[in-house]
C-alpha positions in Angstrom: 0.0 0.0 0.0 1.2 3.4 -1.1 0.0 6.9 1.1 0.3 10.7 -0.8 -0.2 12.9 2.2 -2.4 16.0 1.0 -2.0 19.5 1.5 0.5 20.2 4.3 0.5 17.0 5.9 3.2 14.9 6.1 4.2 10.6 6.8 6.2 10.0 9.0 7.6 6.6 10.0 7.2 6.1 13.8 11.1 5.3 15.3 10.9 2.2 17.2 11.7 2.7 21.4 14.4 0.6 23.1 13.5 -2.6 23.6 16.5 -3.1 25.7 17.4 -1.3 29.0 21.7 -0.2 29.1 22.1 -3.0 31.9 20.6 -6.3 29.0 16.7 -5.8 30.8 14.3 -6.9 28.3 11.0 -3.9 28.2 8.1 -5.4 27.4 6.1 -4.0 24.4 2.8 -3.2 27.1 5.8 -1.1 29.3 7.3 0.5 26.3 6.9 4.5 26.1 6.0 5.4 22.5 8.4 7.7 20.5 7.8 11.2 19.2 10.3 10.9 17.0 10.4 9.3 13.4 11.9 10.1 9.7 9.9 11.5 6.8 8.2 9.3 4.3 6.4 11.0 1.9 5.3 15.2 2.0 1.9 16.5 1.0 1.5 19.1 -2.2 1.4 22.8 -0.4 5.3 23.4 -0.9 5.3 26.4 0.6 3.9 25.2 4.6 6.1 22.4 4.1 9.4 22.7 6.0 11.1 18.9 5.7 11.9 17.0 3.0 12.1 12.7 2.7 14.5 11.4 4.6 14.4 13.9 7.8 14.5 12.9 11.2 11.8 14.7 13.5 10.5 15.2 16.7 6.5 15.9 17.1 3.8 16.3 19.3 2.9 13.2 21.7 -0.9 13.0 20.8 -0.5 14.3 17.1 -1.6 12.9 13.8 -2.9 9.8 12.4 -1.9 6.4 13.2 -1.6 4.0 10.2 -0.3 0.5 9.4 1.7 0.3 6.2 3.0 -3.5 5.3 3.3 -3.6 9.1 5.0 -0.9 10.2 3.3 2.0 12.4 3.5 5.5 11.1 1.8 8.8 11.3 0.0 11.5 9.3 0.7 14.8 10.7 0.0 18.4 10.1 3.0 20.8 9.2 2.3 22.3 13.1 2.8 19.5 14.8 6.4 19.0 13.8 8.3 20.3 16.6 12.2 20.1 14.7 14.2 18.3 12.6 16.9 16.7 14.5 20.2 16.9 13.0 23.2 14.3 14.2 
């Protein structure tokens, strides 16, 4: 399955949390705190809101967007406003 975002929406691929703790302690998934960061997938049509491109890492909001399944991994349809920043290593 293939997603176009519209307008100034954007997917975004949800980053995975640890699943490990630093000392080898296995988290369970029902313990695991969900991520608010993830890279970019695809960007919607209104060039000019949009301020990432594919391939961006970002941060957003904790209860933002649009949770979707694509070929089994979770990711996110979000407005342009709830991107907090693009993180830059």
């Amino acid at each position: 399955m293939k997603v176009r975002p519209l307008g100034d929406r954007v997917l975004v691929k949800i980053e995975l949390s640890e699943t490990k703790t630093a000392s080898g302690i296995y988290i369970p998934q029902t313990a695991q705190e969900k991520t608010q960061m993830g890279t970019v997938v695809a960007v919607g049509d209104d060039k000019d809101n949009i301020k990432v491109k594919v391939g961006d890492k970002v941060l957003y909001d904790k209860y933002a967007g649009t949770s979707i399944k694509i070929e089994g991994e979770e990711h996110l349809i979000l407005s342009m406003n709830d991107i907090l920043g693009v993180v830059e290593e």
